[in-house]
C-alpha positions, 0 to 999 in steps of 0.5 A: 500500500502507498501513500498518494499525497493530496494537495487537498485537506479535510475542512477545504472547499473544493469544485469538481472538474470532471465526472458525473458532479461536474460543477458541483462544489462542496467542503471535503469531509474525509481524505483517504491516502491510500487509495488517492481519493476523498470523500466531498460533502454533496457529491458522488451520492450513493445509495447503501442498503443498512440493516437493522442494528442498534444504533439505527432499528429501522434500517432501510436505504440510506444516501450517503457520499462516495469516495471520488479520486482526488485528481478531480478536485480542484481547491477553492481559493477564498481571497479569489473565490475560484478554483485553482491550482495549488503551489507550495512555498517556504515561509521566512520561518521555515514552514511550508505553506500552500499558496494560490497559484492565480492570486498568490493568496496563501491558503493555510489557517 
């Protein structure tokens, strides 16, 4: 198993860029190294069948967001409010930080 480095982190804002949710825009829940992908808060909707258990008696079909490739996202920068390609950079300090590649905003919190 490798790891796959992702120029997107849990909490981000991102747009898709291809696919059936092309367009669509939403914050990133989950990011999963492994296999390259990230889970996106309103797209790449599922359905999945529950049983019943104790946390949830009734079971049922619920809806529930699917890994997509991380490849198809793009970060959405807050200074400029549009998608963008993500550069890294060293602070004066030694840290290293993503910037905006359009606006060269940069984008750590």
């Amino acid at each position: 198993m490798t790891l796959t480095k992702i120029h997107v982190n849990k909490g981000d804002k991102v747009r898709i860029m291809s696919g059936a949710d092309k367009d669509k825009a939403g914050k990133v829940l989950q990011v999963l190294p492994r296999s390259g992908k990230i889970i996106v808060e309103g797209v790449s909707i599922v359905k999945k069948h529950m049983r019943p258990t104790r946390d949830n008696p009734q079971g049922g079909i619920i809806d529930k967001e699917a890994p997509i490739f991380s490849g198809k996202a793009m970060l959405i920068c807050p200074r400029c409010n549009r998608p963008a390609r993500v550069g890294h950079k060293f602070l004066a300090d030694g840290q290293k930080v993503r910037y905006c590649k359009n606006c060269g905003e940069v984008n750590e919190k």
